[in-house]
N, CA, C and O atoms as a Tinker XYZ file with bonds, in Angstrom:
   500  protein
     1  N     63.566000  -36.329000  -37.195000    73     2
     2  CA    62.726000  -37.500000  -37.104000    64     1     3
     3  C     61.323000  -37.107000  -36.648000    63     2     4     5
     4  O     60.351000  -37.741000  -37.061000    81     3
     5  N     61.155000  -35.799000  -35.580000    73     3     6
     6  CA    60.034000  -35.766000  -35.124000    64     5     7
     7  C     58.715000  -35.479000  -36.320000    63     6     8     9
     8  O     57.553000  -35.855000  -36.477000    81     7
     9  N     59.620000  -34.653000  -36.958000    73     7    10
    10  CA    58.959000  -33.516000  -38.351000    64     9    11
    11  C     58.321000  -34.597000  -39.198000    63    10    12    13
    12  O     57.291000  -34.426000  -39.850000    81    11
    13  N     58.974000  -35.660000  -39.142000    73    11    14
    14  CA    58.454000  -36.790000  -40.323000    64    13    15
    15  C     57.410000  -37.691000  -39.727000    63    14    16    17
    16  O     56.928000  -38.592000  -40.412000    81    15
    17  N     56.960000  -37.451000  -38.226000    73    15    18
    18  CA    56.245000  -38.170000  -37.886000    64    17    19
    19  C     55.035000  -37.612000  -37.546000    63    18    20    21
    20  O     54.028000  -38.215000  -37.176000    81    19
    21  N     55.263000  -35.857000  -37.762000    73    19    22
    22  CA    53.741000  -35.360000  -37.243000    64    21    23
    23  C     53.137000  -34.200000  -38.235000    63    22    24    25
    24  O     53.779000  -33.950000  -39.255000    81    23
    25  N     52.414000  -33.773000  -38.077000    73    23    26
    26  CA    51.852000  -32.976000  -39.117000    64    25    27
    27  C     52.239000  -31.628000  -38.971000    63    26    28    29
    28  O     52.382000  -31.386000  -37.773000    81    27
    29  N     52.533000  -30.368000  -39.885000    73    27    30
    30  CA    52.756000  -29.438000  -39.458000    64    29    31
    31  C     51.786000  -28.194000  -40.323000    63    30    32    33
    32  O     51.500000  -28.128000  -41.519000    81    31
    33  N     51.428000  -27.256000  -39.147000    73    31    34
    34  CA    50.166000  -26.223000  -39.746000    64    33    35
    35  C     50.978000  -25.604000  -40.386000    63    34    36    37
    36  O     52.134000  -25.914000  -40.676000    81    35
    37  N     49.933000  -23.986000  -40.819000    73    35    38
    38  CA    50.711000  -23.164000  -41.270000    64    37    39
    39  C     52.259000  -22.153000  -40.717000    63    38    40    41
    40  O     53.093000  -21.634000  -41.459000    81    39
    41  N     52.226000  -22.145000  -39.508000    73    39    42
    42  CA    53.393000  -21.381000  -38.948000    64    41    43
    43  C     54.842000  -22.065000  -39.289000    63    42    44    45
    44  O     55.906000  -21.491000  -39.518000    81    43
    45  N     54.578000  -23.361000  -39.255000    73    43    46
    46  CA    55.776000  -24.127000  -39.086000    64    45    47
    47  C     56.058000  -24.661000  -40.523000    63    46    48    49
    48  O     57.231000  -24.951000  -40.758000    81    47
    49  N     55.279000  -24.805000  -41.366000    73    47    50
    50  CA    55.604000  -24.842000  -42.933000    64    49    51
    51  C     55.635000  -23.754000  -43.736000    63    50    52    53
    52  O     56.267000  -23.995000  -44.764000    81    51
    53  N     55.209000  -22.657000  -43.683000    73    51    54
    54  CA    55.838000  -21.285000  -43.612000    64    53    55
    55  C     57.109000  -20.953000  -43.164000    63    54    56    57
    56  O     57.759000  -20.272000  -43.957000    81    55
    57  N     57.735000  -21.291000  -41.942000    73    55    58
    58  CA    59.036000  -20.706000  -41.564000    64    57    59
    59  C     60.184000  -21.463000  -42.423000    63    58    60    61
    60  O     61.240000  -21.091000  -42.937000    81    59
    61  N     59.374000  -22.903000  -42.325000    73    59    62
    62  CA    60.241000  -24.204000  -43.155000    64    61    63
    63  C     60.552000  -23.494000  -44.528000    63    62    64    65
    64  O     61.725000  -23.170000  -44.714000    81    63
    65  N     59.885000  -23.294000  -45.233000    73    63    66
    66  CA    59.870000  -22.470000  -46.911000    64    65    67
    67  C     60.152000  -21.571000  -46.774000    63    66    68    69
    68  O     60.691000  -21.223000  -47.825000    81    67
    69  N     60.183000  -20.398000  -45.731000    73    67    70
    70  CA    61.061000  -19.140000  -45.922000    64    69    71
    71  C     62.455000  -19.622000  -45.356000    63    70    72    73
    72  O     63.185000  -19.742000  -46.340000    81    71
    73  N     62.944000  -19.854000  -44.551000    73    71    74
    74  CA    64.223000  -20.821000  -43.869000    64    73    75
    75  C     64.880000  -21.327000  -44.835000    63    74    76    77
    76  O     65.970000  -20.828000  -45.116000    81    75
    77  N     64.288000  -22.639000  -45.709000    73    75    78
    78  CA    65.199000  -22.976000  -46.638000    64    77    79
    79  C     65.072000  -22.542000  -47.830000    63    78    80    81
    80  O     65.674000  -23.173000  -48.699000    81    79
    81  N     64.316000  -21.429000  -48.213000    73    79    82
    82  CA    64.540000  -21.373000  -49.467000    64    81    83
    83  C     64.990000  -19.870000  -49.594000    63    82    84    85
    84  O     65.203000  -19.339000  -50.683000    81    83
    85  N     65.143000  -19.104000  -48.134000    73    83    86
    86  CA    65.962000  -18.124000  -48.535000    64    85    87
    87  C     66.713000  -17.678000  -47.391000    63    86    88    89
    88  O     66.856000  -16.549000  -46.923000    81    87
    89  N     67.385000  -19.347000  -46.865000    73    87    90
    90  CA    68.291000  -19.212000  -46.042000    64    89    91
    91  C     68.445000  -17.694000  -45.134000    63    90    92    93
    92  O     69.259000  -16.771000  -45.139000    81    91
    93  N     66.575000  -18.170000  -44.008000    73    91    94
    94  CA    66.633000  -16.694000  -43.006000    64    93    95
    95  C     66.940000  -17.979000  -41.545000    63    94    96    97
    96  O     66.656000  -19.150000  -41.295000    81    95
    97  N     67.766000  -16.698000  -40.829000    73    95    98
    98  CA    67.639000  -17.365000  -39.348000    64    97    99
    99  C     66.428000  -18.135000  -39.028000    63    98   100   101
   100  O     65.295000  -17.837000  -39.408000    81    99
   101  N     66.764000  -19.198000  -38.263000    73    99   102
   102  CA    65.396000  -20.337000  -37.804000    64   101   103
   103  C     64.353000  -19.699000  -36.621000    63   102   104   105
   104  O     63.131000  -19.839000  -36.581000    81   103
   105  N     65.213000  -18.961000  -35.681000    73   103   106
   106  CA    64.522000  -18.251000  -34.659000    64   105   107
   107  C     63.721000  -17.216000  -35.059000    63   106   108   109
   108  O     62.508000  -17.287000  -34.861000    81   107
   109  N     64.312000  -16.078000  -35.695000    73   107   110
   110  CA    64.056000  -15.010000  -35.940000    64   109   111
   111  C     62.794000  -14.771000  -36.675000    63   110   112   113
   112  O     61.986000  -13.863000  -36.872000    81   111
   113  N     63.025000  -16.145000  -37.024000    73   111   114
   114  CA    61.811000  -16.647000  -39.059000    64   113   115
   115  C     60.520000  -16.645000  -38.078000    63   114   116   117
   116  O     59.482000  -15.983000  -38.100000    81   115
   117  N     61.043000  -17.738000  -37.134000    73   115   118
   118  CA    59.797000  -18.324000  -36.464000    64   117   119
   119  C     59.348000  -17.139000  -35.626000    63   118   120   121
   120  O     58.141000  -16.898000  -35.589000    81   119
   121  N     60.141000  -16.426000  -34.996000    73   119   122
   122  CA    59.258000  -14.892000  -34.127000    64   121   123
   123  C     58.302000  -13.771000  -34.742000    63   122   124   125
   124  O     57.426000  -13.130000  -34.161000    81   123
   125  N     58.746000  -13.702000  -36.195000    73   123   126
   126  CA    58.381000  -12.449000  -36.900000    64   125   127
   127  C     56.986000  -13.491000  -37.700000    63   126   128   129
   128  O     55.947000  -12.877000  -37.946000    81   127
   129  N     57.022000  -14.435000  -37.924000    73   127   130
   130  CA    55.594000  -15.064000  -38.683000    64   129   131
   131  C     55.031000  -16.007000  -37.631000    63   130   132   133
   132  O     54.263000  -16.789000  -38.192000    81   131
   133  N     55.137000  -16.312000  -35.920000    73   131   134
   134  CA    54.162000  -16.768000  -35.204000    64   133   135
   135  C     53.184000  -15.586000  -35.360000    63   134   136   137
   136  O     52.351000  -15.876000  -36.219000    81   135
   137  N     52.966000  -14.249000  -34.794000    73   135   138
   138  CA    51.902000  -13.709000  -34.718000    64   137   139
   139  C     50.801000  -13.727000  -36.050000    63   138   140   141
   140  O     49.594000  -13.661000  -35.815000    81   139
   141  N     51.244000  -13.810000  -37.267000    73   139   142
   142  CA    50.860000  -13.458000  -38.738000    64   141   143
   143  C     49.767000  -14.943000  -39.028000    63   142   144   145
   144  O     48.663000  -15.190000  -39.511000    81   143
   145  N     50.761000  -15.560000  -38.465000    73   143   146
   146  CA    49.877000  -17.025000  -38.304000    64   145   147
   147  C     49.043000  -17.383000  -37.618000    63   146   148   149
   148  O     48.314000  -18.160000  -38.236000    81   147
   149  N     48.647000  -17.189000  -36.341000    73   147   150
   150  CA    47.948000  -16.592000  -34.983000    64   149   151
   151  C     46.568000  -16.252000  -35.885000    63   150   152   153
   152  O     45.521000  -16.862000  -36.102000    81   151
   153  N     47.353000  -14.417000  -36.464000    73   151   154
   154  CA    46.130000  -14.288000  -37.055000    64   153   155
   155  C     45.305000  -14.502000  -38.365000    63   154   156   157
   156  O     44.171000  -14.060000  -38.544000    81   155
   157  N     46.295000  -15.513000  -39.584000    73   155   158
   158  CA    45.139000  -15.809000  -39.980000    64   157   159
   159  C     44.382000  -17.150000  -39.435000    63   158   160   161
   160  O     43.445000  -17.597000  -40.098000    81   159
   161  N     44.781000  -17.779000  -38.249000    73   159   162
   162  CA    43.847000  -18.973000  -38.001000    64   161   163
   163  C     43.125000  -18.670000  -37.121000    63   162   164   165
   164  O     42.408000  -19.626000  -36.824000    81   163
   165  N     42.848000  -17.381000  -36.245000    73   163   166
   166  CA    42.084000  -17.169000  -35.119000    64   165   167
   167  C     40.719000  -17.407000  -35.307000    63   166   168   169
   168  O     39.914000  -17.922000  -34.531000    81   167
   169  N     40.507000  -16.817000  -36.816000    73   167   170
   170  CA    38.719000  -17.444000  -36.542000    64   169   171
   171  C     38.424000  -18.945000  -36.591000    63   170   172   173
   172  O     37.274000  -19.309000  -36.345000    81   171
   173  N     39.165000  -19.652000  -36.825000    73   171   174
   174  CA    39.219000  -21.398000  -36.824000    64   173   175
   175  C     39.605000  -21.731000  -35.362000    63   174   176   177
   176  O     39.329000  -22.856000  -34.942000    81   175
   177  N     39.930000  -21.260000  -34.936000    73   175   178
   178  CA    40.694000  -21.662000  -33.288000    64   177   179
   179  C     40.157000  -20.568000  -32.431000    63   178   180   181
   180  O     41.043000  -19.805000  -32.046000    81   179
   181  N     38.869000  -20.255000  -31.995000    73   179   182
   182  CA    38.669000  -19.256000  -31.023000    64   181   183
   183  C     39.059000  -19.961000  -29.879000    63   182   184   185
   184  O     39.830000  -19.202000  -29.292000    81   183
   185  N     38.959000  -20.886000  -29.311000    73   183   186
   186  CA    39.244000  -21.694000  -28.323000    64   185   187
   187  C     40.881000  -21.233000  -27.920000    63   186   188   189
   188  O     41.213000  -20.409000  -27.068000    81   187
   189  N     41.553000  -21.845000  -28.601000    73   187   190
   190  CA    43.121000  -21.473000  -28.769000    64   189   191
   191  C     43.338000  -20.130000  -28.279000    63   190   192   193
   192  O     43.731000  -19.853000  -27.146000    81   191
   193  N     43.038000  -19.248000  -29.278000    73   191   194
   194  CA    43.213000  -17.950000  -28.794000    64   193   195
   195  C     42.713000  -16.972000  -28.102000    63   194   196   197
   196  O     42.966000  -15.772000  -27.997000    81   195
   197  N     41.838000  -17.804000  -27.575000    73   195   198
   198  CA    41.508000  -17.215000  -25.528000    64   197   199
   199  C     42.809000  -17.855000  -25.171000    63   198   200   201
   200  O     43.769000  -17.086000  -25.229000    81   199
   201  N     43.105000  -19.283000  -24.759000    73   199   202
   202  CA    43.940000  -19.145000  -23.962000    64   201   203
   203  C     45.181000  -18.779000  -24.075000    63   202   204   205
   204  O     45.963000  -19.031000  -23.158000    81   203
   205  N     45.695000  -17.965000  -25.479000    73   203   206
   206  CA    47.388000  -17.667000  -25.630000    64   205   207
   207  C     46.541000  -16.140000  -24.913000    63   206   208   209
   208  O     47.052000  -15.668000  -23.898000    81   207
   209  N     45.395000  -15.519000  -25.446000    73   207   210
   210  CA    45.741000  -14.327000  -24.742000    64   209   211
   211  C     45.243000  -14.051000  -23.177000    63   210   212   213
   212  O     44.775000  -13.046000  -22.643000    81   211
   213  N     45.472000  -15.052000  -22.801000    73   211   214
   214  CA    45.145000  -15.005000  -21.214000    64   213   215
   215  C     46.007000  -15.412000  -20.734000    63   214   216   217
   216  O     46.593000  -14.757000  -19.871000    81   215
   217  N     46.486000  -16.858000  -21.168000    73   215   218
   218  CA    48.696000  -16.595000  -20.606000    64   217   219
   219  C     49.271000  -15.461000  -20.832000    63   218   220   221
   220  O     50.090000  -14.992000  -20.042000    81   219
   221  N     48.844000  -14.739000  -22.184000    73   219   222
   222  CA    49.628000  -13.166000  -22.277000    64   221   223
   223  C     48.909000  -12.125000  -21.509000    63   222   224   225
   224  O     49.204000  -10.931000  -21.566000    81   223
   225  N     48.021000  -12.584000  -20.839000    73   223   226
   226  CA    47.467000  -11.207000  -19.894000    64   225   227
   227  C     46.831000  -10.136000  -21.076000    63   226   228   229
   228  O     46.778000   -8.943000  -20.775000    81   227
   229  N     46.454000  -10.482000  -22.130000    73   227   230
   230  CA    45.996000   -9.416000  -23.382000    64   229   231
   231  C     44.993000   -9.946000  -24.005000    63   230   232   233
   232  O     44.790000  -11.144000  -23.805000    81   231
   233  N     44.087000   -9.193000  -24.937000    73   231   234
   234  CA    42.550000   -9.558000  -25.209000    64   233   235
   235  C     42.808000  -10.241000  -26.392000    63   234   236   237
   236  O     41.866000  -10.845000  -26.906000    81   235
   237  N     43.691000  -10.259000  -26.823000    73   235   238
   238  CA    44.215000  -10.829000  -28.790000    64   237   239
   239  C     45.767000  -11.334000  -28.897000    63   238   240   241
   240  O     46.789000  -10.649000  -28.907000    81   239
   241  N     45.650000  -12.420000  -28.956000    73   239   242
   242  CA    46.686000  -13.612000  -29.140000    64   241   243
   243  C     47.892000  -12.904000  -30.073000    63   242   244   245
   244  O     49.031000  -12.504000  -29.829000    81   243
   245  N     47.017000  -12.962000  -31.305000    73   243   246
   246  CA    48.458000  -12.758000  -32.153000    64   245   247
   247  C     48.647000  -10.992000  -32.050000    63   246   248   249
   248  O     49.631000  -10.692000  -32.725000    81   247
   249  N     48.087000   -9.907000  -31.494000    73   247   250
   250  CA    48.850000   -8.783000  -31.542000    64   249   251
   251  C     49.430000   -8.848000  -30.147000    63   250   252   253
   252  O     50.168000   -7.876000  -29.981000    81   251
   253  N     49.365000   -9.744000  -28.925000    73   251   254
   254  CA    50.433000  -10.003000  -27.443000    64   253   255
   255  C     51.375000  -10.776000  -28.520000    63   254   256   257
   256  O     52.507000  -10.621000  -28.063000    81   255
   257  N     51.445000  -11.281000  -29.321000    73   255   258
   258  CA    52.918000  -11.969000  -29.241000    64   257   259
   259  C     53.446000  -11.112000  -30.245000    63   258   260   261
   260  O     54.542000  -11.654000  -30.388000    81   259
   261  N     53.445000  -10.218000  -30.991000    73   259   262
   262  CA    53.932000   -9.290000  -31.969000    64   261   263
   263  C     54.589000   -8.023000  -30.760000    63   262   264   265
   264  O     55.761000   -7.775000  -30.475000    81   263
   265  N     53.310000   -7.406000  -30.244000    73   263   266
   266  CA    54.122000   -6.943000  -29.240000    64   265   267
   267  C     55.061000   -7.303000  -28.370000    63   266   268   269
   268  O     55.937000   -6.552000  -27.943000    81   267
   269  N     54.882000   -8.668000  -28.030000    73   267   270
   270  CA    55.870000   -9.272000  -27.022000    64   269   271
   271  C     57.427000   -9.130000  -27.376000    63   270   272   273
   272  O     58.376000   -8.695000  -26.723000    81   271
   273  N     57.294000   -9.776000  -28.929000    73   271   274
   274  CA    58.567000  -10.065000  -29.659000    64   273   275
   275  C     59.123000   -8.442000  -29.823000    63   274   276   277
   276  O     60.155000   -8.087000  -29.254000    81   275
   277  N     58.398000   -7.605000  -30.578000    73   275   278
   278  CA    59.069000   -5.930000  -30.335000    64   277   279
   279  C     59.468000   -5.389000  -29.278000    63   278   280   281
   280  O     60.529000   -4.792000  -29.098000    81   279
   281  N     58.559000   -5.599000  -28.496000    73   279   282
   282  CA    59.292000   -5.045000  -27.158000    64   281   283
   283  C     60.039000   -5.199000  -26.443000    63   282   284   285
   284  O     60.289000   -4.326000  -25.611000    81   283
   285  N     60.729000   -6.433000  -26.483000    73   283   286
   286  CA    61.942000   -7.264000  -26.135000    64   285   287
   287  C     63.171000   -7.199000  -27.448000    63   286   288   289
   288  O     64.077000   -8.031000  -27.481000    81   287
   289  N     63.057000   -6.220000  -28.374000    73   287   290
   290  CA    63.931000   -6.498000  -29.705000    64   289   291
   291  C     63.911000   -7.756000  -30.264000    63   290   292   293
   292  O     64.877000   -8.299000  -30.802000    81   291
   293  N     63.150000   -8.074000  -30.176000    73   291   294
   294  CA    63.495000   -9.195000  -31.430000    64   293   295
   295  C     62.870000   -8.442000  -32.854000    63   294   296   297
   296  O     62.017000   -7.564000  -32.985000    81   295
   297  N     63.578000   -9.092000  -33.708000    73   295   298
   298  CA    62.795000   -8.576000  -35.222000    64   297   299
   299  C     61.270000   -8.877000  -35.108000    63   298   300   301
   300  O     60.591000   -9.643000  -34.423000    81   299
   301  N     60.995000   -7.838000  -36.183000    73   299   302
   302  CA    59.265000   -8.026000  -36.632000    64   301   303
   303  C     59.142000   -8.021000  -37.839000    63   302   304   305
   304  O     57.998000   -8.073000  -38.289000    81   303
   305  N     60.241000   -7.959000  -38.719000    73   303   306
   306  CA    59.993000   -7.698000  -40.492000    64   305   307
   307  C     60.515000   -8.583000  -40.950000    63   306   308   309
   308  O     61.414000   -9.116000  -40.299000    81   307
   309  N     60.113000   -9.162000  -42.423000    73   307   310
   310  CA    61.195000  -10.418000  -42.698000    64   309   311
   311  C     62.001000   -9.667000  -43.478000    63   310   312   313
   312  O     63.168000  -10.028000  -43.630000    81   311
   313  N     61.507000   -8.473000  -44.116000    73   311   314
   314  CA    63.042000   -7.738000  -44.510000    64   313   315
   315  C     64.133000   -7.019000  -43.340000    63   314   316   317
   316  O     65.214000   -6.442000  -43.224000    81   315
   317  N     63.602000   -7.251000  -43.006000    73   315   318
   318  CA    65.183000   -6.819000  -42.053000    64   317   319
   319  C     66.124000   -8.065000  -41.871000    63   318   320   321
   320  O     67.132000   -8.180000  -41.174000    81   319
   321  N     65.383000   -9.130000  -42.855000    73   319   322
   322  CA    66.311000  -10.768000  -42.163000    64   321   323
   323  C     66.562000  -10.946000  -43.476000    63   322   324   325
   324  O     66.691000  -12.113000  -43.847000    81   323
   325  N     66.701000   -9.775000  -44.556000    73   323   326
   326  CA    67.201000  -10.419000  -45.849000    64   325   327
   327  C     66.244000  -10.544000  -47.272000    63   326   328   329
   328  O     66.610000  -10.393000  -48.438000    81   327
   329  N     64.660000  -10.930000  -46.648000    73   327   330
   330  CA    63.918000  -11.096000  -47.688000    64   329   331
   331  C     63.377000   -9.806000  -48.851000    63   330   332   333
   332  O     62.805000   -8.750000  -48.581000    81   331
   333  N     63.656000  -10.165000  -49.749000    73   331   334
   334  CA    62.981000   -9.320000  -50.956000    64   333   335
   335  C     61.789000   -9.538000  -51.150000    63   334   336   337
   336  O     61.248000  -10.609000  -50.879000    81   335
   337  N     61.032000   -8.226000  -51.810000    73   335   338
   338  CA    59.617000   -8.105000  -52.054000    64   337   339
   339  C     59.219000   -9.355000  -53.038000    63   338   340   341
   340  O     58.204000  -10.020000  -52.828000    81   339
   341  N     59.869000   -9.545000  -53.839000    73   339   342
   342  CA    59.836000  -10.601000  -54.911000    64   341   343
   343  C     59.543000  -12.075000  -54.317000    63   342   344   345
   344  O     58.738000  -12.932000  -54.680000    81   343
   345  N     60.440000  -12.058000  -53.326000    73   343   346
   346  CA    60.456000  -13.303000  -52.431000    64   345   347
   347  C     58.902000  -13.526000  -52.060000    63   346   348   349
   348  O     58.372000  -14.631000  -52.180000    81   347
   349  N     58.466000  -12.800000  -51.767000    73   347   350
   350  CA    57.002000  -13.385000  -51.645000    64   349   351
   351  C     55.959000  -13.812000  -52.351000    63   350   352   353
   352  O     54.839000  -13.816000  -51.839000    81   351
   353  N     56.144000  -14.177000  -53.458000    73   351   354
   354  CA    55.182000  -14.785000  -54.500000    64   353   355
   355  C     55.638000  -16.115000  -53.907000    63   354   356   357
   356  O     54.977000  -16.904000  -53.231000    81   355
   357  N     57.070000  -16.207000  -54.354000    73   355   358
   358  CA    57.210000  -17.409000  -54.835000    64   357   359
   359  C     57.072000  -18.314000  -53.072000    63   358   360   361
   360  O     56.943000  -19.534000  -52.973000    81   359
   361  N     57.131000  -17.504000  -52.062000    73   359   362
   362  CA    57.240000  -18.028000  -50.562000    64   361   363
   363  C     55.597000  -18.183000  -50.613000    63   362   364   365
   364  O     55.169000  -19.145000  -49.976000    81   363
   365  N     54.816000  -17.526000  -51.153000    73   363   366
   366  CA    53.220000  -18.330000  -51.366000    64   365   367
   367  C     53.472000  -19.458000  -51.846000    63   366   368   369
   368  O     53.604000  -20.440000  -51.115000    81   367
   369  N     53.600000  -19.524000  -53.375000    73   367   370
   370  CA    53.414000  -20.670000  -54.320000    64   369   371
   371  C     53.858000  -21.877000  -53.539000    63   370   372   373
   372  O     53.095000  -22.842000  -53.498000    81   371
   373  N     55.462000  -21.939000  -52.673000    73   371   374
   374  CA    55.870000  -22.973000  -52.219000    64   373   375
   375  C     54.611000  -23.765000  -51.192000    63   374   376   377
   376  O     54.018000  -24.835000  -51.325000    81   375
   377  N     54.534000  -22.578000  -50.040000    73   375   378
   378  CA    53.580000  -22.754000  -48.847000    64   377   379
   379  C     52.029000  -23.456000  -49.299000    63   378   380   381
   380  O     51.417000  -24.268000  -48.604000    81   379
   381  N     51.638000  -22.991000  -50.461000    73   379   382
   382  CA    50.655000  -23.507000  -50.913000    64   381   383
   383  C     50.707000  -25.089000  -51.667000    63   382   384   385
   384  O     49.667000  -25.748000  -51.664000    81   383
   385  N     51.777000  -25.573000  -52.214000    73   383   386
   386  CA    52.048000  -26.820000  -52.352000    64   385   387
   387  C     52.190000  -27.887000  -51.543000    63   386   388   389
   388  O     52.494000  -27.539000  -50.402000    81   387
   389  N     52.092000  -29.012000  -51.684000    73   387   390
   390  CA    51.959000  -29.966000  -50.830000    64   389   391
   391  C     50.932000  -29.629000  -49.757000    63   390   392   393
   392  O     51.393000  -29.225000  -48.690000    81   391
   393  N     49.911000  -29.708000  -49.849000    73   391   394
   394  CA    48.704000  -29.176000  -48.681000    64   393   395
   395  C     48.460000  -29.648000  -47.338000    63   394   396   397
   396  O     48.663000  -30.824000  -47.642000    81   395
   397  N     48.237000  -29.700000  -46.309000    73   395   398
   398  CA    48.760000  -29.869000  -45.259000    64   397   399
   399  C     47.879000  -29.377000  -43.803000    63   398   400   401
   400  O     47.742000  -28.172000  -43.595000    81   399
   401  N     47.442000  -30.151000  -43.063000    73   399   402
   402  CA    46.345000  -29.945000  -42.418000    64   401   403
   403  C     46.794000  -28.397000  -41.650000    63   402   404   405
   404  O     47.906000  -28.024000  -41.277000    81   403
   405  N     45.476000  -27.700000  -41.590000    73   403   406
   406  CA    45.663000  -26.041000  -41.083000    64   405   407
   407  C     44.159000  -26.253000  -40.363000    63   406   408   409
   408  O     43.300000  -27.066000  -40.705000    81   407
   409  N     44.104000  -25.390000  -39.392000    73   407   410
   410  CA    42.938000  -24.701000  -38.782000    64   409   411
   411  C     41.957000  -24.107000  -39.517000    63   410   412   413
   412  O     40.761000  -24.100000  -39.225000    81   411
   413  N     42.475000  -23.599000  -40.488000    73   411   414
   414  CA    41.625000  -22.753000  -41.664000    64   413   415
   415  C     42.371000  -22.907000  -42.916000    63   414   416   417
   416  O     43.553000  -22.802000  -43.246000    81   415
   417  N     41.380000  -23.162000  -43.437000    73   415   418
   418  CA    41.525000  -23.517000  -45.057000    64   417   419
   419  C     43.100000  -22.639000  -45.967000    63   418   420   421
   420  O     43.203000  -21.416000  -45.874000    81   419
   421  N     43.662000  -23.072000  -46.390000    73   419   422
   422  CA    44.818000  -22.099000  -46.619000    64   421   423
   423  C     44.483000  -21.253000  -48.362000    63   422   424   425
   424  O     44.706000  -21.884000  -49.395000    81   423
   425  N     44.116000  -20.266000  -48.380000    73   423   426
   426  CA    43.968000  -19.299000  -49.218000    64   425   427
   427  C     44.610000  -18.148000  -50.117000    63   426   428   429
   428  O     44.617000  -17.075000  -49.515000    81   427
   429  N     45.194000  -18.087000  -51.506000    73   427   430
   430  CA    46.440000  -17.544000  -51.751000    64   429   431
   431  C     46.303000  -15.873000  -51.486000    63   430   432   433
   432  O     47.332000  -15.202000  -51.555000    81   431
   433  N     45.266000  -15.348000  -51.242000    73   431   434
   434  CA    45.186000  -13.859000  -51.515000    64   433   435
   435  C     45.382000  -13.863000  -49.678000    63   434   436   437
   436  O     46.317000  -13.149000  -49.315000    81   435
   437  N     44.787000  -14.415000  -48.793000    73   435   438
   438  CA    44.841000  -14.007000  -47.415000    64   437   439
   439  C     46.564000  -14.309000  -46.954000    63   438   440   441
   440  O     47.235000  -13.797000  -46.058000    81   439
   441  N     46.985000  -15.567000  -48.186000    73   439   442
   442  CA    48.319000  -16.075000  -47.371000    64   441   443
   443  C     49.161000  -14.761000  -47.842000    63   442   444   445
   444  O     49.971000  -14.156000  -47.139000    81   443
   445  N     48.845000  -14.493000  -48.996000    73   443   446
   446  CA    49.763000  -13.549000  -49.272000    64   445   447
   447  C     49.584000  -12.033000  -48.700000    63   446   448   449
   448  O     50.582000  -11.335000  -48.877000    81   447
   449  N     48.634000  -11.487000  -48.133000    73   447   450
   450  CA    48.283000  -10.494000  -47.343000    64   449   451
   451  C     49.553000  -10.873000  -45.629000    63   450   452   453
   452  O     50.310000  -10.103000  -45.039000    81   451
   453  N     49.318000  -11.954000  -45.447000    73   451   454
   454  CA    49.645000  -12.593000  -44.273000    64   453   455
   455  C     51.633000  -12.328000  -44.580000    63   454   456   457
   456  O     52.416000  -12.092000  -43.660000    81   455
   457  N     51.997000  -12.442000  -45.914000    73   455   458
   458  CA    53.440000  -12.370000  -45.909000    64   457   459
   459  C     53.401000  -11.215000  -45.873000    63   458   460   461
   460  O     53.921000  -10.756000  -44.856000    81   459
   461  N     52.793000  -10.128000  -46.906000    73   459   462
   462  CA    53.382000   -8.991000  -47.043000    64   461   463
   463  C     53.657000   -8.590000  -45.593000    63   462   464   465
   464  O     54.730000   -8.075000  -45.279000    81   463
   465  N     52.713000   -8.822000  -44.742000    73   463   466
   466  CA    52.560000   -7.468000  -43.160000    64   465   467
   467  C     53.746000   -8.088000  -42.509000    63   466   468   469
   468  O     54.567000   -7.255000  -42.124000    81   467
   469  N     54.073000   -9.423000  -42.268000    73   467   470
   470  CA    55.735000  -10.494000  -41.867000    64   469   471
   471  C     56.637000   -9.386000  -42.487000    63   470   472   473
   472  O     57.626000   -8.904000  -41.934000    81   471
   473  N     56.097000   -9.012000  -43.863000    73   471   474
   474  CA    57.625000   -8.489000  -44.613000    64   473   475
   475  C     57.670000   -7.082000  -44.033000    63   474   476   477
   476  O     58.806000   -6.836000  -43.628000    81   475
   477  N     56.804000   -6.061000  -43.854000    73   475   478
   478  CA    56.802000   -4.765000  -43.413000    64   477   479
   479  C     56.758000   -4.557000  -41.982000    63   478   480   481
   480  O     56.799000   -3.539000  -41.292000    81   479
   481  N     56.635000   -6.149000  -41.644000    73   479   482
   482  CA    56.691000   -5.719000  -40.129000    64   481   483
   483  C     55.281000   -4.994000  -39.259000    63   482   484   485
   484  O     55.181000   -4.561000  -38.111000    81   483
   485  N     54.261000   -5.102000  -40.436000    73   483   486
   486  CA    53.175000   -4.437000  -39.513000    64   485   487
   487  C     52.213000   -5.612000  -39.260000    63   486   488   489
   488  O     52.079000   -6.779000  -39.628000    81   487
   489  N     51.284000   -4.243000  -38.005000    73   487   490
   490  CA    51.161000   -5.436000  -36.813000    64   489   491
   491  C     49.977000   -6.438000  -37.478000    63   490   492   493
   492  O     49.214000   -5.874000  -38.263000    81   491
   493  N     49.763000   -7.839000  -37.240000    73   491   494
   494  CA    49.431000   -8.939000  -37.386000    64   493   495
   495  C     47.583000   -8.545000  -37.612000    63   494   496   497
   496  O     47.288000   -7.792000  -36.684000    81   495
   497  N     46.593000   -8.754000  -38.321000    73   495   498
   498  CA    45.289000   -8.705000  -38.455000    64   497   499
   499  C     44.407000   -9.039000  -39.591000    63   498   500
   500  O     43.188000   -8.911000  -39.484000    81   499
C-alpha cells in the first residue's frame, strides 16, 4: 500500500525490476545497487551526500556504503545473485519505462554503465 502511495527514485525501481523480473533476493538486490545509485545521483544531491558520508565517517557516500556492505560480507555483484550479462539490457529498457521522478535525469548509457559495475561488483563511480 505504501509503494502505491509514494514515489519511488532510481534505487528502489531498479531493485523492483531486477527483483521481479529475475527473481534476485530483495535484500541482497537492494545492498549491491544502493551504492551504484548513490553514485549516479550524487551530482544532483550534493546536499544528501555530505550527510550519508558524515554518518559514515567517510568523504564519499556511495564508495562508504559499498565498502560497508563488503566488509561485513554481504554481496557486491549482481552476478553472484544469479544475473546474466544479457540481463542487463533488458534490466535498462524496463528501468527506463514508466519514468519516474529521480534526482538526476535518468540516462540509458550512464544507467547502463551503473548496471554493468552492480554486475562485476566494482566499486561504485
Amino acid at each position: 500500500m505504501v509503494l502505491t502511495g509514494v514515489d519511488m527514485a532510481l534505487h528502489h525501481k531498479l531493485c523492483h525490476t531486477l527483483g521481479g523480473s529475475f527473481n534476485l533476493p530483495h535484500a541482497e538486490t537492494h545492498t549491491i545497487v544502493l551504492p551504484h545509485a548513490l553514485a549516479y545521483n550524487a551530482p544532483a544531491a550534493p546536499l544528501a551526500m555530505q550527510r550519508i558520508a558524515a554518518a559514515l565517517g567517510r568523504a564519499d557516500a556511495p564508495q562508504a556504503l559499498f565498502d560497508l556492505a563488503r566488509n561485513n560480507g554481504a554481496p557486491v555483484a549482481l552476478k553472484d545473485l544469479g544475473v546474466e550479462p544479457a540481463d542487463l539490457e533488458k534490466a535498462c529498457d524496463l528501468a527506463l519505462q514508466n519514468r519516474y521522478p529521480n534526482p538526476r535525469p535518468l540516462e540509458r548509457e550512464p544507467l547502463m554503465r551503473l548496471l554493468e559495475d552492480a554486475f562485476e561488483g566494482r566499486r561504485p563511480g
